[in-house]
Backbone as a chain_set.jsonl record, in Angstrom:
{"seq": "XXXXXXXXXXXXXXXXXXXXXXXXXXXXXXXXXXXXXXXXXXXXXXXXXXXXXXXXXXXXXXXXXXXXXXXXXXXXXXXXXXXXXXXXXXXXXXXXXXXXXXXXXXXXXXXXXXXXXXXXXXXXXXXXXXXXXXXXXXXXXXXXXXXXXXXXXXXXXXXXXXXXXXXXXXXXXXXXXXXXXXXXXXXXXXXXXXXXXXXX", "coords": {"N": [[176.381, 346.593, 129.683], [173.414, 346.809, 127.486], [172.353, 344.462, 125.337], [171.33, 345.58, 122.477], [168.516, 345.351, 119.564], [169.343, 345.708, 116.139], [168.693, 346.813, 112.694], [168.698, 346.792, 109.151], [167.426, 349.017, 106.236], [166.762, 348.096, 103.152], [166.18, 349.992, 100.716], [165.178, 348.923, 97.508], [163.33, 350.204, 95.452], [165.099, 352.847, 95.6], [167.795, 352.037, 95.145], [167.577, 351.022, 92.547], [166.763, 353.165, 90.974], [169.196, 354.92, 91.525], [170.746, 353.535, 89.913], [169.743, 353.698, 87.835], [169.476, 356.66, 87.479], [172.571, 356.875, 87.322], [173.102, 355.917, 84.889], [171.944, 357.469, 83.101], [173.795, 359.575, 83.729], [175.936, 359.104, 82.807], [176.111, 357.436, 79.782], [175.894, 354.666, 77.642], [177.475, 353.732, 79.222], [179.612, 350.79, 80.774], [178.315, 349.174, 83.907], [180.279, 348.643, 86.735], [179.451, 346.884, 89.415], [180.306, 347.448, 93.073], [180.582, 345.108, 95.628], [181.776, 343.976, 96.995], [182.681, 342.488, 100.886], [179.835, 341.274, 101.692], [178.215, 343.189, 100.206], [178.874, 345.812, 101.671], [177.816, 345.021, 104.197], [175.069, 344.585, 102.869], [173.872, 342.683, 101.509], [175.268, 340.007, 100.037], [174.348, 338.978, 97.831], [171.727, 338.83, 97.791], [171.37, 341.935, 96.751], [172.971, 341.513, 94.385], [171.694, 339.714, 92.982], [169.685, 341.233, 92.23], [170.695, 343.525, 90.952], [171.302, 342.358, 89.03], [168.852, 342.047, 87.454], [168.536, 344.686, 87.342], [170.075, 345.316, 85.352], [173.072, 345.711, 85.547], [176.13, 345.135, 84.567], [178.895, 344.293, 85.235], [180.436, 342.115, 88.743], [181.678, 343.433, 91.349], [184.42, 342.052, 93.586], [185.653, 341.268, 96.727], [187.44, 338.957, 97.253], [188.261, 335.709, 96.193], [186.484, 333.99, 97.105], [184.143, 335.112, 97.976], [183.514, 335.524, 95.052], [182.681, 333.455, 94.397], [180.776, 332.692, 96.588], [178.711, 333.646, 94.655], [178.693, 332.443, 92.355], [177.67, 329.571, 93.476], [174.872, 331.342, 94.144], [173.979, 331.156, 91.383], [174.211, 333.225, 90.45], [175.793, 334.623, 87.142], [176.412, 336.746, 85.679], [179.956, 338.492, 84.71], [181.971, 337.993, 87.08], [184.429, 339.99, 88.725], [187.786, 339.743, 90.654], [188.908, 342.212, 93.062], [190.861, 342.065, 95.048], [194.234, 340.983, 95.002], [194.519, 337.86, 94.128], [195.78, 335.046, 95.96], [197.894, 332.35, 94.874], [197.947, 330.108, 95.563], [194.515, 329.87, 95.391], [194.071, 329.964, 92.432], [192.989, 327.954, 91.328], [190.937, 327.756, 92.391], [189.524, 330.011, 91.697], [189.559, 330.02, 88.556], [187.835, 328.003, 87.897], [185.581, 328.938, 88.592], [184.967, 330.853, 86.76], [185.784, 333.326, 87.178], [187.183, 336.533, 87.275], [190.428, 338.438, 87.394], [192.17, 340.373, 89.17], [195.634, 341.563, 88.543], [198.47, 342.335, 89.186], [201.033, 342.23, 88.973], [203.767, 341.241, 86.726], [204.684, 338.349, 87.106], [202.625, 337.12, 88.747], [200.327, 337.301, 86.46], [202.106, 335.443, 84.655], [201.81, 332.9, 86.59], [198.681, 332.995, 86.731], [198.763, 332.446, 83.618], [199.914, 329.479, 83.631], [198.078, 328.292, 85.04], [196.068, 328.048, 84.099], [196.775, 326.695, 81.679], [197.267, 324.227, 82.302], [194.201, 323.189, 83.369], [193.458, 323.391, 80.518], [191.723, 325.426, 80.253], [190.741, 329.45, 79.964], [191.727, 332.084, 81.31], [190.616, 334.965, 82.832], [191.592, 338.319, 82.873], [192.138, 341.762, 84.903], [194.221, 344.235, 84.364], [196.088, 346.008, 86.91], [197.421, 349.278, 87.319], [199.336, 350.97, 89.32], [198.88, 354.648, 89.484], [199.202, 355.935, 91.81], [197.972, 355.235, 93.491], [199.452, 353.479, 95.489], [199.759, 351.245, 96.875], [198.682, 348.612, 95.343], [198.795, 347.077, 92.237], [200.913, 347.791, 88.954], [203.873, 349.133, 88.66], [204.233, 352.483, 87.531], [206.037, 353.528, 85.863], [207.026, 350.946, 84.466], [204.99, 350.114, 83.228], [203.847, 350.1, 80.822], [205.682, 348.114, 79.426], [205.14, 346.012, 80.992], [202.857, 345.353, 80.751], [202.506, 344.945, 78.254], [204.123, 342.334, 77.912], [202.031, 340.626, 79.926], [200.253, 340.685, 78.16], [200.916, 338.957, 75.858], [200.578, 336.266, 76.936], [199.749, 333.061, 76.756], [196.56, 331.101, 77.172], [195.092, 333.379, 79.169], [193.377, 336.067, 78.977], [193.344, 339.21, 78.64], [191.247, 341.342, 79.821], [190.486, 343.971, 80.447], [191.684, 346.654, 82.299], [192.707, 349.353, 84.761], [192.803, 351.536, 87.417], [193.395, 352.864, 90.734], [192.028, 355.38, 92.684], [193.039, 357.384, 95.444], [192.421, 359.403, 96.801], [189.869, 360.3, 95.618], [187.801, 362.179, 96.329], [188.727, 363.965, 98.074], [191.022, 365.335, 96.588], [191.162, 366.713, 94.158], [193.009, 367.764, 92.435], [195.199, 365.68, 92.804], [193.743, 364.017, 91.662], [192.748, 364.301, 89.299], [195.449, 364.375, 88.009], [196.241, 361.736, 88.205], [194.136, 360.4, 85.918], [195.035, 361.389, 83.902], [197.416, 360.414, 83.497], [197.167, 357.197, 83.402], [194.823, 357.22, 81.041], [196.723, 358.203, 79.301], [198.421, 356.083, 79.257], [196.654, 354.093, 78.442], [196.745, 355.507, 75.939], [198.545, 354.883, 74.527], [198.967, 352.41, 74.949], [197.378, 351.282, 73.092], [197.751, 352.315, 70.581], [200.272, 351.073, 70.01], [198.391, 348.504, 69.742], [197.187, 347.04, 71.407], [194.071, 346.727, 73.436], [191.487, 347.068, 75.69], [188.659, 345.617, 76.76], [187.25, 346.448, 78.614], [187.85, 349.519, 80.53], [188.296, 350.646, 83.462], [188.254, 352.93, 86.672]], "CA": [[175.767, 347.214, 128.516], [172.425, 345.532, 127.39], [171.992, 344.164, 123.835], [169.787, 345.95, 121.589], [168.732, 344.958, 118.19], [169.825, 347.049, 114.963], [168.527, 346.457, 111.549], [169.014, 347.948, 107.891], [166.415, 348.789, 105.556], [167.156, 348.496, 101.905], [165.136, 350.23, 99.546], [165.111, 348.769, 96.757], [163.272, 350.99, 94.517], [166.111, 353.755, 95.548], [168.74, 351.355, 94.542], [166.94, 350.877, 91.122], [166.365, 354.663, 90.795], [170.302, 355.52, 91.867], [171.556, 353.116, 88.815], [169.307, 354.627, 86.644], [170.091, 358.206, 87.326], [174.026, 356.656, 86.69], [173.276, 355.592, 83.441], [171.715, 358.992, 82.547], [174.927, 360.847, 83.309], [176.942, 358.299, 81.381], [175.164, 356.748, 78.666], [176.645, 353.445, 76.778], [179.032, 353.398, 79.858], [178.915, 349.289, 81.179], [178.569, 349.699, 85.417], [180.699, 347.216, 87.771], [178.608, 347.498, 90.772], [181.165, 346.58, 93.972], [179.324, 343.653, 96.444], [182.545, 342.985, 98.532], [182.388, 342.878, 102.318], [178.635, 341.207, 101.775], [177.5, 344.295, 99.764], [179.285, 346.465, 102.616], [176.435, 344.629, 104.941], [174.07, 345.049, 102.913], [173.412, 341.444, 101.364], [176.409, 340.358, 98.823], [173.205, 337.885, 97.055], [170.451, 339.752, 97.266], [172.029, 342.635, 96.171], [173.59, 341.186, 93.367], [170.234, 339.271, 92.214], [168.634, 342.394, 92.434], [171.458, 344.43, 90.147], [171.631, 341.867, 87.428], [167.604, 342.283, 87.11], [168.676, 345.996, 87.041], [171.067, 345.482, 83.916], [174.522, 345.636, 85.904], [177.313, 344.65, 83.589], [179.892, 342.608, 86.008], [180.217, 342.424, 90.166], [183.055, 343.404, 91.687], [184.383, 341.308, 94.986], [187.238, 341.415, 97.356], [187.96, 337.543, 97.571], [187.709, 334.485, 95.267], [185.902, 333.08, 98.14], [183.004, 336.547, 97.885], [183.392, 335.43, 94.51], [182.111, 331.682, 94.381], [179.028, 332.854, 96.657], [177.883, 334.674, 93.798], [178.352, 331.534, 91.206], [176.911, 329.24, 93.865], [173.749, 331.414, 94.181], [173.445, 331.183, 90.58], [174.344, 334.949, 89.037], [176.86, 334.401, 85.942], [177.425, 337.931, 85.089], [181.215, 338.576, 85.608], [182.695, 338.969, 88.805], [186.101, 340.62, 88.979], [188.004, 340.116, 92.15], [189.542, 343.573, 93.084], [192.123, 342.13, 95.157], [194.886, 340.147, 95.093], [194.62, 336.762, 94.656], [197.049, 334.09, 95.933], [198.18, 331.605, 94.095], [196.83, 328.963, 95.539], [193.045, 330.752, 95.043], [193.867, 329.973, 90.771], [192.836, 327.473, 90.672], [189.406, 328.202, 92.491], [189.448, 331.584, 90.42], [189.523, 329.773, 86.964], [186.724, 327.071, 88.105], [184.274, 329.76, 88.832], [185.108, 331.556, 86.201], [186.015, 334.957, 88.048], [187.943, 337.725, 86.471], [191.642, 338.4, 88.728], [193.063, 341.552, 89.186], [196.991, 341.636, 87.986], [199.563, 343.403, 89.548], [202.724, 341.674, 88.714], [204.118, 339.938, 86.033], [204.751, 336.78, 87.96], [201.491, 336.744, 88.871], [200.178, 336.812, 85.252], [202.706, 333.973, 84.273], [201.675, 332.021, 87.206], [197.862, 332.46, 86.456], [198.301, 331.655, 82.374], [200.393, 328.4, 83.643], [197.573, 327.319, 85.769], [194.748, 328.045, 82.954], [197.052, 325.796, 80.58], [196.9, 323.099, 83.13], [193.459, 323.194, 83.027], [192.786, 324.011, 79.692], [191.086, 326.866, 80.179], [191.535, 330.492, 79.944], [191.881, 332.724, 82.74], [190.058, 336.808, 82.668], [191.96, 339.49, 83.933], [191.913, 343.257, 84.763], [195.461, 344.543, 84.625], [195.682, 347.238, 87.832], [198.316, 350.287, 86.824], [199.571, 352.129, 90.257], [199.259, 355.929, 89.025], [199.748, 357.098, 93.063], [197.091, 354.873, 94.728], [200.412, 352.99, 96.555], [199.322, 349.818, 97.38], [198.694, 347.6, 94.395], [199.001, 347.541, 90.729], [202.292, 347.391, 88.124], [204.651, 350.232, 88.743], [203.522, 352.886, 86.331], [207.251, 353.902, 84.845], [207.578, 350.435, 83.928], [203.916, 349.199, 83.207], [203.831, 349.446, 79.12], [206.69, 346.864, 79.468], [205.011, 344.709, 81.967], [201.467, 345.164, 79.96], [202.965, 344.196, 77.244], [204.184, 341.416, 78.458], [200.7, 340.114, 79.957], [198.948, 340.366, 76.777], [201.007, 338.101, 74.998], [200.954, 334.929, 77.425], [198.708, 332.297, 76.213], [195.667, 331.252, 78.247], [195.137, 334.469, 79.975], [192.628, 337.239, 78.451], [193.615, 340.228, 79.652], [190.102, 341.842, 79.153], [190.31, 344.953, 81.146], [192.653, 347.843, 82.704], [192.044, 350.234, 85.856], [193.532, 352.511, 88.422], [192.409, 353.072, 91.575], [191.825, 356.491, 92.919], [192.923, 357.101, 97.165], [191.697, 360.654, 97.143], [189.252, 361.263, 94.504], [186.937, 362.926, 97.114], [189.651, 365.586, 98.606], [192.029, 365.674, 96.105], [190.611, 367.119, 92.679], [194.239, 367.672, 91.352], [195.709, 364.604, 92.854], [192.639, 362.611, 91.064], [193.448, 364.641, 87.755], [197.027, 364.281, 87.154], [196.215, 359.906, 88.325], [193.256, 360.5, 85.392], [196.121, 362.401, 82.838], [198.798, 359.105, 83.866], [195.668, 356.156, 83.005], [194.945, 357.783, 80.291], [197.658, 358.32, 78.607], [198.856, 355.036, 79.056], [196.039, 353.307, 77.628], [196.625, 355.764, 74.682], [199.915, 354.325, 74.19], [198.553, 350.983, 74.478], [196.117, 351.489, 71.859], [198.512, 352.74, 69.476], [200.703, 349.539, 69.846], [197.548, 347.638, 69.207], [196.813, 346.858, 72.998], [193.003, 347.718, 73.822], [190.489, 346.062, 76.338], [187.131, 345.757, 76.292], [187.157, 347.598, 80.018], [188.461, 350.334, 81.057], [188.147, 351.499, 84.604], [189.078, 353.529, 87.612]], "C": [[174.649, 346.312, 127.995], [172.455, 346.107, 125.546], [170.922, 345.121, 123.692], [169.718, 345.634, 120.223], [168.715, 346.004, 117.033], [169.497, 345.812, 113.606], [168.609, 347.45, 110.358], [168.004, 347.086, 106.977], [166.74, 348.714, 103.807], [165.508, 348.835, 100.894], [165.517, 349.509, 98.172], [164.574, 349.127, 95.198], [163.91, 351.98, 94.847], [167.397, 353.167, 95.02], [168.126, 351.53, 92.902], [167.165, 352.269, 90.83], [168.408, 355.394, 90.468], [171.222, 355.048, 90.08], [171.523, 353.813, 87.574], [169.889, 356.046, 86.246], [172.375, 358.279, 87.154], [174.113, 356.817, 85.391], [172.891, 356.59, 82.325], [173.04, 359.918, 82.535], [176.118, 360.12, 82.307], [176.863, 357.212, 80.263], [176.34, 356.06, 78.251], [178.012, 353.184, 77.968], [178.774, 351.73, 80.518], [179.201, 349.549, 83.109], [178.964, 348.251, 86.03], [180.236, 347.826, 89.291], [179.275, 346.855, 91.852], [180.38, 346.171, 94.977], [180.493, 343.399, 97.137], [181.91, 343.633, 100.27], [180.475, 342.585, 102.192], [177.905, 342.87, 101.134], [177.738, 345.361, 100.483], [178.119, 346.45, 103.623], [175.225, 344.384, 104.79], [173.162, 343.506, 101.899], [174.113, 341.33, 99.939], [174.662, 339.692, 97.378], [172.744, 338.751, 96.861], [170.839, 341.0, 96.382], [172.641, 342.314, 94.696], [172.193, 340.626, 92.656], [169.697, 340.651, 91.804], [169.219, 343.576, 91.162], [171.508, 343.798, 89.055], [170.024, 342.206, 86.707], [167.698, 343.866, 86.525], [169.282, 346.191, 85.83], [172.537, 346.129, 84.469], [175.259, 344.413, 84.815], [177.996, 343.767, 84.194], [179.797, 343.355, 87.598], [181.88, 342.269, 90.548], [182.978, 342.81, 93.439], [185.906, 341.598, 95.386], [187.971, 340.476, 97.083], [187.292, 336.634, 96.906], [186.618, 334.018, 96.39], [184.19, 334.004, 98.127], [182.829, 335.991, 96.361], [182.425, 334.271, 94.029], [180.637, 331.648, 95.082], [178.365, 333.316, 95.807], [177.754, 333.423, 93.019], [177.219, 330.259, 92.118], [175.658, 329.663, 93.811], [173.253, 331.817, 92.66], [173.396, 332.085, 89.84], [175.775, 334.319, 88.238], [176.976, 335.265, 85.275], [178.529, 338.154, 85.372], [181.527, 339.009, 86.361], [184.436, 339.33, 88.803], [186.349, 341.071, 90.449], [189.19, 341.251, 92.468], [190.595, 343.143, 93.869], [193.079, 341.223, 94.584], [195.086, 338.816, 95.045], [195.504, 335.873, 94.979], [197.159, 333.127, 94.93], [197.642, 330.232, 94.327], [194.999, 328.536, 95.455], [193.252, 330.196, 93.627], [193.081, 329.181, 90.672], [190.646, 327.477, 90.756], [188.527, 329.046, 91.624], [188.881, 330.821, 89.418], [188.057, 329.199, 87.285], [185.807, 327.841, 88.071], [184.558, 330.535, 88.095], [184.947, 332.922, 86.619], [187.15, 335.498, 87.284], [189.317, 338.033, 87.892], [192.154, 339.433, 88.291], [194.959, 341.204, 89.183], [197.877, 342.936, 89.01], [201.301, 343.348, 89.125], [202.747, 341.225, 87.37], [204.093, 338.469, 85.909], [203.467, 336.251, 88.326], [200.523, 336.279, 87.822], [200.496, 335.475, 84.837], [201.906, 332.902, 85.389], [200.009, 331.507, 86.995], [197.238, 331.659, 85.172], [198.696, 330.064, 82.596], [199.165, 327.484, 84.188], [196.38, 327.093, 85.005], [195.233, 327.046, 81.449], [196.883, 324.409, 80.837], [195.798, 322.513, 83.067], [192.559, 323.199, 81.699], [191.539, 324.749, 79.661], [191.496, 328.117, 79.865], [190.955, 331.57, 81.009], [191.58, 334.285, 82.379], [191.215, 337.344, 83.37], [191.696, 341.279, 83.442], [193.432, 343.47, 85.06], [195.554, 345.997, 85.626], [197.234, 348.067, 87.599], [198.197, 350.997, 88.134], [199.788, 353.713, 89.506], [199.018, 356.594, 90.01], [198.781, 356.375, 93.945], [198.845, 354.519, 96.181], [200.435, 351.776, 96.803], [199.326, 348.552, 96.686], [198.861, 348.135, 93.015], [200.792, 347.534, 90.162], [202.718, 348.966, 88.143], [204.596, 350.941, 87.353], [205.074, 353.213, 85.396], [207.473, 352.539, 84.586], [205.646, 349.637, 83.349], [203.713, 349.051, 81.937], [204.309, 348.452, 78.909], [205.696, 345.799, 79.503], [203.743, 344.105, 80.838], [201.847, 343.906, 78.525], [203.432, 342.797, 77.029], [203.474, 340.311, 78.737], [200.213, 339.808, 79.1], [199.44, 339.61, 76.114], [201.019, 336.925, 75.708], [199.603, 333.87, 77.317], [198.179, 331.482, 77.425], [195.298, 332.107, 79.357], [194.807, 335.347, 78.748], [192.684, 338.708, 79.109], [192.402, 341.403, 79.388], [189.56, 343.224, 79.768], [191.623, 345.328, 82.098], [192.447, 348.862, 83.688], [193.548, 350.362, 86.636], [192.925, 352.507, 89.557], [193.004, 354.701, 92.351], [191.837, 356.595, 94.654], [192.703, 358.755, 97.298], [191.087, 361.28, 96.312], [187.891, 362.289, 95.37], [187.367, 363.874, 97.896], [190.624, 365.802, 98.22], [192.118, 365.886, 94.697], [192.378, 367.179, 91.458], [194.864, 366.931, 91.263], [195.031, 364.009, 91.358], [193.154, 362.69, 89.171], [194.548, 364.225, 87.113], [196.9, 362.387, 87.164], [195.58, 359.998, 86.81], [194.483, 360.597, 84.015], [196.776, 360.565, 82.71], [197.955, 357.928, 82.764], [195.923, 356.583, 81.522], [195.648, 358.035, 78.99], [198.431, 357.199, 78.271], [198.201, 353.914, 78.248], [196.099, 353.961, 76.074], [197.32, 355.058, 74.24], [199.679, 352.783, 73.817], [197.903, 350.846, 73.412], [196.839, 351.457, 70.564], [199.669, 351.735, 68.947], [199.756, 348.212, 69.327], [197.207, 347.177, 69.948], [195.688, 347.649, 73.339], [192.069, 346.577, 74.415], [189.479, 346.374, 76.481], [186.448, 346.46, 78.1], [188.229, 348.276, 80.648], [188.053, 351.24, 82.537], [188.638, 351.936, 85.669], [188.12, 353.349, 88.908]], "O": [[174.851, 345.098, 128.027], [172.518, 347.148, 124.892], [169.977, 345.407, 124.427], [170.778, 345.611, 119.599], [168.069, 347.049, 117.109], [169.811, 344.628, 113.485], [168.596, 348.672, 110.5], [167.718, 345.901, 106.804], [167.008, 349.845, 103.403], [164.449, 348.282, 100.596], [166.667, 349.856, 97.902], [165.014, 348.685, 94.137], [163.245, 352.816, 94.236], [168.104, 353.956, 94.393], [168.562, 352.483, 92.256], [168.211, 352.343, 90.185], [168.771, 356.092, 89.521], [171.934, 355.752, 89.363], [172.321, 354.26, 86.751], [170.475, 356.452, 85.242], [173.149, 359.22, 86.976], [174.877, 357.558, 84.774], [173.261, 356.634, 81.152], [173.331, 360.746, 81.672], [176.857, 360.539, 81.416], [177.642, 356.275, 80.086], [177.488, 356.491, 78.357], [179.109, 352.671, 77.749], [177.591, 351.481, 80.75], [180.243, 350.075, 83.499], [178.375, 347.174, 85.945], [180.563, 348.801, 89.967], [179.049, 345.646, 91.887], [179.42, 346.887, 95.262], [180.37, 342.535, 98.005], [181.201, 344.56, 100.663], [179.75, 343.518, 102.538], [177.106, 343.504, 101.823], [176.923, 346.243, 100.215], [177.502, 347.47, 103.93], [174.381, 344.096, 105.638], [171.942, 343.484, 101.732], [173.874, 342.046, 98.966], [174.301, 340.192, 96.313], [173.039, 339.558, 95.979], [170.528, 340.929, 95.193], [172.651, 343.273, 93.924], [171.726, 341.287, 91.729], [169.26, 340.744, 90.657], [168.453, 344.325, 90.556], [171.733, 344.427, 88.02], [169.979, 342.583, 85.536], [167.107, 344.244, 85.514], [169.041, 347.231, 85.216], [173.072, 347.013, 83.801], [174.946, 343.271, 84.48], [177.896, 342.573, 83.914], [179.379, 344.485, 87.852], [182.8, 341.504, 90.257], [182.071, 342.959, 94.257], [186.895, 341.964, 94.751], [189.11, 340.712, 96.682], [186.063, 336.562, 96.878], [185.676, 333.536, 95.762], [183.164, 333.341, 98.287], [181.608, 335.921, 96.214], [181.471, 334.449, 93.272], [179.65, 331.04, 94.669], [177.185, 333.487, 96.117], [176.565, 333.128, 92.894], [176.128, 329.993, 91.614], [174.879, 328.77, 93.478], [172.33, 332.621, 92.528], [172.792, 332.093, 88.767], [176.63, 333.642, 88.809], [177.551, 335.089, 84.201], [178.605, 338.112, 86.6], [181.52, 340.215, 86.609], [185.383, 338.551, 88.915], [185.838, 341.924, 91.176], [190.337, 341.05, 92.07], [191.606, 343.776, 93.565], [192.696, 340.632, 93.575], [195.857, 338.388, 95.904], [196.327, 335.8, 94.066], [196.318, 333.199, 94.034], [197.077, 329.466, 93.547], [194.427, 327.446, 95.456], [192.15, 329.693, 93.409], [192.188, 329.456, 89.87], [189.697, 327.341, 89.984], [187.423, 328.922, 91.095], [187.656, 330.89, 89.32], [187.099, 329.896, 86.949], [184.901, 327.421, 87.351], [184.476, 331.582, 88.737], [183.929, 333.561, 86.353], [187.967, 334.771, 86.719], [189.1, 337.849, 89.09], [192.592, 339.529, 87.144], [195.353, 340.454, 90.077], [197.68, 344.117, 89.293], [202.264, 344.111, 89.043], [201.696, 340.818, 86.875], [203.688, 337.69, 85.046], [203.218, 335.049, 88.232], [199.915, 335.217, 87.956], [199.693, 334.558, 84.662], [201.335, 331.975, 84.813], [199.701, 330.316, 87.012], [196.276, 330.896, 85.084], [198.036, 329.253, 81.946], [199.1, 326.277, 83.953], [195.697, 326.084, 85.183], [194.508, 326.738, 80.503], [196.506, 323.556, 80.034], [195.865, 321.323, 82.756], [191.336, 323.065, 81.68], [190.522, 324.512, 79.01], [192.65, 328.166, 79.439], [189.778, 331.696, 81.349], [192.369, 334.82, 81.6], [191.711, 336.811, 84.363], [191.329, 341.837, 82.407], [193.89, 342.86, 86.026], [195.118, 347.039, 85.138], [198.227, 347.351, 87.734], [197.163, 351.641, 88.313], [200.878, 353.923, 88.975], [198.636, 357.749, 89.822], [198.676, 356.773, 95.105], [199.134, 355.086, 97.235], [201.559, 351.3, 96.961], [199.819, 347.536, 97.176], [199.023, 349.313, 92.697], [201.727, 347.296, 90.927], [201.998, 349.864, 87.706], [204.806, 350.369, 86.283], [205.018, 353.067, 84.175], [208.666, 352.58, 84.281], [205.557, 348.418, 83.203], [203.368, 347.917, 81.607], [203.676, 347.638, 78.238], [205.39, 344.986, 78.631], [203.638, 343.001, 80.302], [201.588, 342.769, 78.132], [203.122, 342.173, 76.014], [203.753, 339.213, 78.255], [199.658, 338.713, 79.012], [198.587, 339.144, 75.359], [201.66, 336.134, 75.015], [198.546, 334.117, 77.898], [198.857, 331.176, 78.405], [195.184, 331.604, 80.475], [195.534, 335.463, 77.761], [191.987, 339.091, 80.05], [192.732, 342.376, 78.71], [188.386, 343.566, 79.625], [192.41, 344.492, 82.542], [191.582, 349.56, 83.159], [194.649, 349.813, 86.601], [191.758, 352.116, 89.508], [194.188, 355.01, 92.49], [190.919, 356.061, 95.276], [193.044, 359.122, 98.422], [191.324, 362.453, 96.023], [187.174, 363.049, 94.718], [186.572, 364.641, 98.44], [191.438, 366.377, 98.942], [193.003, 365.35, 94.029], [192.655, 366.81, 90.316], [195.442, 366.78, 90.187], [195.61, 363.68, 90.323], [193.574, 361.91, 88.316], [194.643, 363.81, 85.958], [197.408, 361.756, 86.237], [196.478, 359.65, 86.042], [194.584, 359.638, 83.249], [196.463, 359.756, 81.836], [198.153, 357.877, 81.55], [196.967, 356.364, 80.907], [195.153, 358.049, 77.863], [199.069, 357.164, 77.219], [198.788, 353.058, 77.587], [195.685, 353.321, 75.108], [196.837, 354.351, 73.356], [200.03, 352.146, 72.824], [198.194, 349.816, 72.804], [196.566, 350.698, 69.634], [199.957, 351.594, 67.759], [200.168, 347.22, 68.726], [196.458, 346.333, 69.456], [195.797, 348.857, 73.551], [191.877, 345.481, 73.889], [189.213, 347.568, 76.341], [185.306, 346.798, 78.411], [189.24, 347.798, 81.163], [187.569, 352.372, 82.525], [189.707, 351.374, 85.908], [188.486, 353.762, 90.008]]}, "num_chains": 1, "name": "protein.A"}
């Protein structure tokens, strides 16, 4: 089979254009523009330089490690890492001040212990399973758990999300996940539990 060479073109005034026409259908909404997997090829940096110039709010990444190229090349809008991080990642996490997705309890405790260590304090997004499957705090017990989170000192729990595994062929699935969310952050609210992001 003989090599051939393959390249990708980025427009960059269609990127610009695409955000824009976002921010038209949802005015005052703040946009986390996702950059893992190198921008899904498409340059995690550049890309990201290019979105904070645009007025992107925070960058979302897979891996503390996706995360730290971004503080290395000098962007310091927040990055929230969408997965999982280990435990031995905290302490990287905190240093680069990166935002950590929650799924557990234990995980919480383990990242306020390591932000007390430090004296620092540690971001998070608390992730609520409402049918993705995969990650997030089991939704019949997640007021508990939430609850829980928000009171453990050094640890900001500054945001809340769902994630959606068929919002593109499953309009009623997506709904009733939407209804679940929803409803849970009402609940939170009404306890006195409210974060300054909310997303799906």
């Amino acid at each position: 089979m003989d090599n051939f060479p393959t390249w990708v073109e980025i427009d960059l005034d269609a990127f610009k254009w695409n955000l824009e026409w976002i921010r038209e259908r949802v005015p005052g909404v703040s946009i986390l523009l996702v950059v893992k997997a190198d921008a899904y090829g498409h340059g995690a940096v550049r890309i990201s330089k290019f979105a904070v110039e645009c007025g992107v709010d925070m960058l979302g990444v897979a891996t503390v490690d996706e995360g730290v190229q971004l503080r290395k090349a000098g962007i310091r809008i927040p990055v929230l890492v969408l997965s999982p991080t280990l435990d031995d990642e905290l302490e990287k996490l905190i240093d680069n001040d990166l935002s950590a997705s929650v799924s557990t309890v234990g995980f919480a405790e383990t990242a306020a212990e390591m932000a007390r260590r430090k004296g620092k304090l540690c971001r998070v997004h608390i992730e609520v399973d409402t049918g993705m499957g995969r990650a997030g705090l089991a939704f019949p017990s997640a007021l508990e758990s939430i609850r829980r989170i928000c009171e453990l000192e050094n640890l900001e729990a500054e945001g809340i999300f769902t994630h959606f595994p068929a919002a593109d062929s499953d309009e009623d699935y997506t709904m009733d996940q939407i209804r679940m969310f929803t409803g849970l952050v009402g609940r939170l609210s009404e306890q006195g539990i409210s974060f300054r992001y909310i997303h799906a």
